[in-house]
C-alpha positions in Angstrom: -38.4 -177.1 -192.0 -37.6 -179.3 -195.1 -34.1 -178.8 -197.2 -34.1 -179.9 -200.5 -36.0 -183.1 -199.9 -33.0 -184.6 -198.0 -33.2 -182.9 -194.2 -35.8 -181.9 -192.2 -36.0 -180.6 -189.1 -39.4 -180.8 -186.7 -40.0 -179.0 -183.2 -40.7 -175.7 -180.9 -37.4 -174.5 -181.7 -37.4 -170.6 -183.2 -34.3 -168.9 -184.8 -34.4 -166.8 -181.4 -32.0 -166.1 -179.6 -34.2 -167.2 -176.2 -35.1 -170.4 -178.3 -31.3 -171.1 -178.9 -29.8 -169.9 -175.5 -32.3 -170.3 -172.3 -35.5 -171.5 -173.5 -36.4 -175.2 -173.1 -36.7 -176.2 -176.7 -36.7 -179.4 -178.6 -36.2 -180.3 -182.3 -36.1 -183.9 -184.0 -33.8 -183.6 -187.3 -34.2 -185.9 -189.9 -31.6 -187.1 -192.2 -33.0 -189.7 -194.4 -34.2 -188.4 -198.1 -37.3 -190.8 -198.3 -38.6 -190.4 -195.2 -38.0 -186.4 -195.8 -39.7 -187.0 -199.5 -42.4 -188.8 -198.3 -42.7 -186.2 -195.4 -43.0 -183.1 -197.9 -45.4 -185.2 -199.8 -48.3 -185.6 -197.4 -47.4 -182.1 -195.9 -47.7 -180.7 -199.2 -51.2 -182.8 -199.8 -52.6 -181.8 -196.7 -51.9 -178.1 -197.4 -52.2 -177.9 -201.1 -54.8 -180.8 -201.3 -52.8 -181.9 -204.1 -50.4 -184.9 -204.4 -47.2 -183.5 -205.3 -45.4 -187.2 -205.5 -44.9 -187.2 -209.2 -42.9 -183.5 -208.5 -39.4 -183.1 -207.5 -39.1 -180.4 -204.7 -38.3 -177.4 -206.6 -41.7 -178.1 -208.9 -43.9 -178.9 -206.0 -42.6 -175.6 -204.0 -43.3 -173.6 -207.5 -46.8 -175.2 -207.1 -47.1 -174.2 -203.4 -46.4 -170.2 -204.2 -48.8 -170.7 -207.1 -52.0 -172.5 -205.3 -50.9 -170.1 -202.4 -50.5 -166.8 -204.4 -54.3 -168.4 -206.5 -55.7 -168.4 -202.7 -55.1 -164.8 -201.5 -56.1 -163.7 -204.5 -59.6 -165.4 -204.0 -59.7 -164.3 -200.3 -59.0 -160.6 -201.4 -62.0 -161.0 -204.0 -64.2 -161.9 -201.5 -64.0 -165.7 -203.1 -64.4 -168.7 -200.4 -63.8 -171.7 -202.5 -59.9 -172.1 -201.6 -57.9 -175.2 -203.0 -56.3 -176.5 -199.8 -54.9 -174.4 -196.6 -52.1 -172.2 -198.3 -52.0 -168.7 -198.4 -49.6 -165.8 -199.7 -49.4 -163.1 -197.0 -49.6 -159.7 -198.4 -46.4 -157.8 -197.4 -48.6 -154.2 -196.8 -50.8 -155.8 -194.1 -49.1 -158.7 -192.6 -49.5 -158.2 -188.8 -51.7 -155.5 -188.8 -54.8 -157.6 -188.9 -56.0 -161.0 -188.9 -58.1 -161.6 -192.3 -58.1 -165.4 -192.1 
């Protein structure tokens, strides 16, 4: 999880209440907003394959939903030439079936 390119948190740790109360878990937070930049960055390029280092967090995110959003439109089309890893997940079938 990244906040606002200032905190980010890394780990098998679910907002579950058997991840929070039983469950051996363990999460690394991160409180430095360079590292955490520099963290969204590369994630960001790996998933995007885009470098969103000339975008402040709110622009790159905005770019995420729109490559995303691009690429399940192009899967849905029948399209296979995706522009990095991210994908919108359509609300209707979520769950139901595995189309990636």
């Amino acid at each position: 999880m990244l906040i606002d390119d200032v905190w980010a948190t890394v780990g098998s740790s679910n907002l579950h209440r058997f991840s929070l109360f039983g469950n051996g878990e363990l999460n690394a937070a991160i409180s430095a907003p360079e590292a955490v930049r520099g963290f969204r960055i590369e994630l960001f390029k790996e998933h995007l394959a885009q470098d969103t280092a000339l975008l402040d967090d709110r622009a790159a995110l905005r770019l995420f939903r729109q490559i995303a959003h691009d690429n399940r439109q192009k899967l849905d089309h029948g399209d296979p030439v995706w522009q990095g890893l991210a994908f919108a997940l359509d609300a209707t079938t979520y769950g139901r079936s595995s189309q990636i």
